[in-house]
N, C-alpha and C positions, 0 to 999 in steps of 0.2 A: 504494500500500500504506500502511494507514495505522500512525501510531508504535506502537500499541499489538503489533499484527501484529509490526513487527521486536523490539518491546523487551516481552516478553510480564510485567515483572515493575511497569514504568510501572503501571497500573492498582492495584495493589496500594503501591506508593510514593506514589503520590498520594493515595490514598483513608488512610494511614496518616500522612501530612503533615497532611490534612487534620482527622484522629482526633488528632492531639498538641496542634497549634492549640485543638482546641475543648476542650483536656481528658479527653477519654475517651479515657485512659490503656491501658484491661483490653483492651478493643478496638484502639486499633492497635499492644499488643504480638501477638495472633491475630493481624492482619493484616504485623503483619515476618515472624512467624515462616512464612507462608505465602509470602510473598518470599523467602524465606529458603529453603527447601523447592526453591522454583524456579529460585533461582540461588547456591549456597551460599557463593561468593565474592562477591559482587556487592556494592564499600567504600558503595553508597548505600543499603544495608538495614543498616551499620554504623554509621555519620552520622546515620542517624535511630535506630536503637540508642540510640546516644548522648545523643541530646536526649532521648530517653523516660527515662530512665534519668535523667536528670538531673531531671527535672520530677518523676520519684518521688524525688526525694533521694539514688539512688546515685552519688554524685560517682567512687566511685572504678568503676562499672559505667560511667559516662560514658567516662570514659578510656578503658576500656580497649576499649569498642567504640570510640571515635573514632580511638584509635592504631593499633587492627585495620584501619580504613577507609584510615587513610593508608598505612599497611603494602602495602594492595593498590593503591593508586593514589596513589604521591606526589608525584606531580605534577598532581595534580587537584582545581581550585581549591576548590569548594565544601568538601570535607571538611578540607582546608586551616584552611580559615577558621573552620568551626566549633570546631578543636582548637583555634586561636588564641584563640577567643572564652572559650569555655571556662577555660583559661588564666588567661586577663584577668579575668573572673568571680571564679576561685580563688584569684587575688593572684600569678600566677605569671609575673611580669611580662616577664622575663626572654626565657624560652621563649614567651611570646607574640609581643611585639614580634618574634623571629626568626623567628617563624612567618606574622604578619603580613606582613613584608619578602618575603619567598617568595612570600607565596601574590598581592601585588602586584607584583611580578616578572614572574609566570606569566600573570598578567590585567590588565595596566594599563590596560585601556580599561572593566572590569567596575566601573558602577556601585556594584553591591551590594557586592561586595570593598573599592570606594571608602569606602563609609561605613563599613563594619566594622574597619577598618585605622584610620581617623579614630577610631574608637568605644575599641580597643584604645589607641590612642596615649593616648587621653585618661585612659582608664582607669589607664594603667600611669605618669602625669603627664609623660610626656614629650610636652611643646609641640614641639619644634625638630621632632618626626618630625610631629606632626600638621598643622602649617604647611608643612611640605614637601608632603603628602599634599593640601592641600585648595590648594596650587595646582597641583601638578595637575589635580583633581579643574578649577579652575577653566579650566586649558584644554580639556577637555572638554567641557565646560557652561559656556562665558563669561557672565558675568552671572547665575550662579544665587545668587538672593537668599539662600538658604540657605547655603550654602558661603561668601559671602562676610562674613556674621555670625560664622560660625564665628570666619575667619580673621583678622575684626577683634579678637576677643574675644581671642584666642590673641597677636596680636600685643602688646595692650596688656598681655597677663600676664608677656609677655618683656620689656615696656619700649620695645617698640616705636611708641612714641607717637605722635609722628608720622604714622608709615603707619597705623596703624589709626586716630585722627583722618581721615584723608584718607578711606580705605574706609567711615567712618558718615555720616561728611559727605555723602557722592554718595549712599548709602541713604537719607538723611531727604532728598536735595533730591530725590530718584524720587518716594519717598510721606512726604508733611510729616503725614502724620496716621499713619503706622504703630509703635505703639506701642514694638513690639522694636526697630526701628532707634533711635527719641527714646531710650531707655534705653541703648541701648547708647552714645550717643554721647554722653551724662552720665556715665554711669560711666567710661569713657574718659578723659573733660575730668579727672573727679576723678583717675583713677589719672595721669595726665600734671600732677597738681599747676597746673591749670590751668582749677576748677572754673569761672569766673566767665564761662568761654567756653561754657557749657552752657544760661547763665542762660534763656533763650528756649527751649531744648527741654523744661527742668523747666518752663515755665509754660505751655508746650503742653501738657505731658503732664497737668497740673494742672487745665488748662482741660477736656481731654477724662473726666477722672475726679476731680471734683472732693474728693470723700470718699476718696480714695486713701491711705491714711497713710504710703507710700513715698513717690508723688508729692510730697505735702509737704514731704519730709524732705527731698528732694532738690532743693526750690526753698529751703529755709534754707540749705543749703551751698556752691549757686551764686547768693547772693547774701550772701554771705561770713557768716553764723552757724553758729555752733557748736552742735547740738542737741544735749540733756544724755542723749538714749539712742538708742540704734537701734530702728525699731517693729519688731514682732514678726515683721510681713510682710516683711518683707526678710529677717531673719536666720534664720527657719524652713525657708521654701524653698533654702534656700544649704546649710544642715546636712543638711538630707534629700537634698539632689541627692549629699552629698559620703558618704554613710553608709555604703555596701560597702565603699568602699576605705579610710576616713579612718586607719584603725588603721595597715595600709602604708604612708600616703602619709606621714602626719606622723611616726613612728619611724623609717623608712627614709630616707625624700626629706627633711624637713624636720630631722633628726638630733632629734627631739624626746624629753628626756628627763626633761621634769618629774615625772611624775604617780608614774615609779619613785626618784626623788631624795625626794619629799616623802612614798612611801608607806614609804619607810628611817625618814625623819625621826619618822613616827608609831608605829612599831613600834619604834622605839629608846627613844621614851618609854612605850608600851605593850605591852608584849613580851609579857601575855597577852593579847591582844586581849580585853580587856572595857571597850568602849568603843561609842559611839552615834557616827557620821559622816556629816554633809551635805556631800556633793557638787553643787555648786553646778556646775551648767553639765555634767553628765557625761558629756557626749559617747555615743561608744561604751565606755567604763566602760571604762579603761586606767588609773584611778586604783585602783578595786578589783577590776581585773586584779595588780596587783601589792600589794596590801593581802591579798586573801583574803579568805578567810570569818572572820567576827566574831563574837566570844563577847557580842554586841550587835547592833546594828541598824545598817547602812547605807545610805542612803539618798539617791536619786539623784533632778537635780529636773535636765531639759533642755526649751527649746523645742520640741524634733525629736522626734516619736513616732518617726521612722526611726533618729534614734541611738540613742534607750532600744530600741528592738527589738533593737539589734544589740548594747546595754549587756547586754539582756537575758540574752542567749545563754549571757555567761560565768559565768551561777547563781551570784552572789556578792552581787550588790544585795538586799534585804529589799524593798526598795518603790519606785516611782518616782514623781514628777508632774509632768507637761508642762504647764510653768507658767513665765513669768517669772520668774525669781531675785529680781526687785524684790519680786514677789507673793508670792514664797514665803516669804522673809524677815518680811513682815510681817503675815503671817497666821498666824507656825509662835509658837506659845508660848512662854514665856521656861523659860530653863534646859533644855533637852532632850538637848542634845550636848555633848561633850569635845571633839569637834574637827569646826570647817567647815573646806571646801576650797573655794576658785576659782579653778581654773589655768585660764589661757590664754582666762577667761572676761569679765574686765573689760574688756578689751579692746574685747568689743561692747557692754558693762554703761551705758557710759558714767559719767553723774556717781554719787560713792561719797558720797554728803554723809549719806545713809541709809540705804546698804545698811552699810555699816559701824557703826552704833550699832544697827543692828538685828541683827546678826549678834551683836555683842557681849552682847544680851538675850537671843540663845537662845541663848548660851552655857552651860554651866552652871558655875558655880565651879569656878577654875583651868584652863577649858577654852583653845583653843588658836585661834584663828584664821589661816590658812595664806592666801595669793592671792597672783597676780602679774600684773604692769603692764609695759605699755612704757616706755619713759622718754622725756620731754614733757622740754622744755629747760627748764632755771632759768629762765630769762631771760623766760621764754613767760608763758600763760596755765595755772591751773591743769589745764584737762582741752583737748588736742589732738584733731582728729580728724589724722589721717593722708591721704595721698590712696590707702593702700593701705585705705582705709573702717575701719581700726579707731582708736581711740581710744587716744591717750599720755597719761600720768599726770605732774603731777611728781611726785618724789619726797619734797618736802619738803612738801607739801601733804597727801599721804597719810598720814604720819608725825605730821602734827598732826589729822587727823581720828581715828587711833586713838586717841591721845593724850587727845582731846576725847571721847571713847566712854566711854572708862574703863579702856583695856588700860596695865597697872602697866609689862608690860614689853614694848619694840616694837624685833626687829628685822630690818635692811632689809640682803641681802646683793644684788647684784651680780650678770646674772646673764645667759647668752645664750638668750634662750627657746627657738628654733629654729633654721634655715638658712631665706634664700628666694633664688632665683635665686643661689643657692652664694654670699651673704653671708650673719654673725650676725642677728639682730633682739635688739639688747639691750633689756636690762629688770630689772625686780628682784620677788625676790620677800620677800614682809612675813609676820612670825611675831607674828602679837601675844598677849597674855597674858594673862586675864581673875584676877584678882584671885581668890584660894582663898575 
């Protein structure tokens, strides 16, 4: 007898699976509701409810067939996991990850539940659960190349240097030409403060691509120089992977509070809002998430088309350009704004020798310039790279390049950027003062 014969509604779930996949939405809602007809309980014409529902935009129709489906079957992995994902999707990290745990409970040997519980954990930034999950995943599938990238990757964001050194190492001695392992076991070297041990895979990778502008970047800093920026190609793809979630990850996970401390500090001095603001580096726009709408012009300049997308959303910015901050600075006209900002942006900016005199010229009289730095030791070189790949500042370095700008008045408060791995990241942030 075949499946269709015992399960009469199969034929209609399928062919409405296969209508969501392609897009044609109008169509496999007629075909749930004809599953639906044939079996009015049945949580897998719910579960796919759900995804339709989601892919036309109703988030809260999403739920509420998903929670219907688990309703009628909660112990049933698939509909499980789509709540879970879901969830993780909507920032709901919470009830995910508890959701995930269950529904990998129920099916520890299910592949697909494998990566989606990986998928969630990553989402909701909790490492310790996704490194549990991906070995597992690894006694299942010993040696899957995929799985163990993961888990090197994840190991080296906990500090676990060592063991993920060990896990890239046996990857690049399998395949010495495979591009994701060389990478991954540079950036490792670097994050283990250990770049110089990388130096032959960056010249690998250099070799096989030789116009590469990360490759490059990444054979100066295993072989101990200091590049004065980060190229674009590295730091675009890294914002755009990070753009659903950065809003949660860095207010929530990271305690990140700048962009509402500095959006106080500008509306204490302009408490009508009639003022002009460049946003330098704007992320998903948490700066003029808490600024507001402007009785002026805002204006947000990011790498990431996928963070301006999501800048986008909160209908406060006037304009955007996904552009370099270096580039932007020096093509934007003199006098325009009363106040630039760049939080949490220098950091990738690298050297300030010119973004600061140029910021200063589009200034306009008595305007305001706002940014913050890590802090680079006295003792050190002016501009650090970190092995966490961002860039420390000194401070007294900074202080004489405003100074050298033209700002009358410059000051430098103290200050803890964020949280990582549940320590501060000190730093300071700079107010300089453009002459009336």
């Amino acid at each position: 007898m075949s499946a269709i014969a015992t399960d009469p509604n199969l034929k209609h779930l399928t062919k409405a699976r296969e209508q969501i996949d392609k897009g044609d939405l109008k169509n496999a809602a007629l075909t749930l509701n004809k599953a639906n007809a044939q079996w009015p309980q049945d949580p897998r014409v719910f579960m796919l409810g759900g995804l339709l529902a989601e892919k036309t935009g109703n988030v809260k129709g999403a739920f509420d067939a998903l929670r219907k489906s688990v309703s009628l079957a909660p112990d049933w992995g698939p509909g499980l996991l789509e709540l879970a994902l879901l969830l993780a999707r909507q920032n709901q990290f919470q009830e995910a990850v508890e959701t995930a745990e269950k529904v990998a409970t129920l099916e520890p040997e299910n592949l697909l539940v494998l990566a989606g519980v990986i998928d969630i954990a990553h989402r909701a930034g909790h490492t310790e659960m996704a490194i549990r999950h991906l070995r597992r995943g690894l006694e299942l599938v010993p040696g899957d190349v995929a799985l163990r990238r993961l888990l090197a990757r994840d190991l080296s964001e906990q500090g676990q240097h060592d063991a993920s050194l060990t896990l890239w190492s046996a990857l690049v001695d399998e395949n010495p030409t495979d591009s994701q392992s060389l990478v991954g076991h540079v950036q490792a070297s670097i994050a283990a403060g250990k770049p110089a041990d990388a130096h032959k895979n960056a010249a690998t990778l250099q070799e096989l691509a030789p116009e590469d502008a990360v490759y490059h970047y990444y054979v100066q800093l295993t072989r101990g120089d200091t590049p004065t920026q980060q190229p674009a190609e590295l730091t675009r793809p890294l914002f755009d992977g990070m753009a659903e979630f950065y809003d949660t990850h860095m207010v929530r996970s990271l305690k990140y509070q700048l962009p509402k401390q500095v959006a106080d500090k500008i509306i204490a001095r302009y408490p009508d809002k009639k003022l002009n603001v460049l946003d330098l580096g704007c992320g998903t726009g948490l700066l003029g998430v808490c600024l507001g709408r402007l009785d002026g012009a805002l204006i947000g300049v990011d790498l990431s088309m996928k963070m301006i997308e999501q800048a986008a959303r909160h209908n406060v910015y006037d304009r955007f350009h996904t552009v370099n901050l270096h580039d932007a600075l020096r093509e934007t006209p003199d006098g325009l704004y009363q106040v630039i900002t760049a939080l949490d942006v220098f950091i990738y900016a690298g050297d300030l020798t010119q973004a600061i005199p140029n910021a200063f010229r589009v200034l306009a009289p008595g305007g305001t310039l706002i940014f913050s730095c890590e802090t680079a030791s006295e003792t050190g070189s002016d501009l650090a790279l970190l092995p966490t790949g961002r860039y420390a500042h000194k401070r007294s370095h900074v202080e004489a390049l405003c100074k050298a700008a033209g700002f009358d008045t410059v000051n430098v408060e103290e200050a803890v950027l964020r949280h990582e791995n549940h320590q501060p990241v000190n730093g300071f942030v700079v107010m300089g003062h453009k002459p009336a």
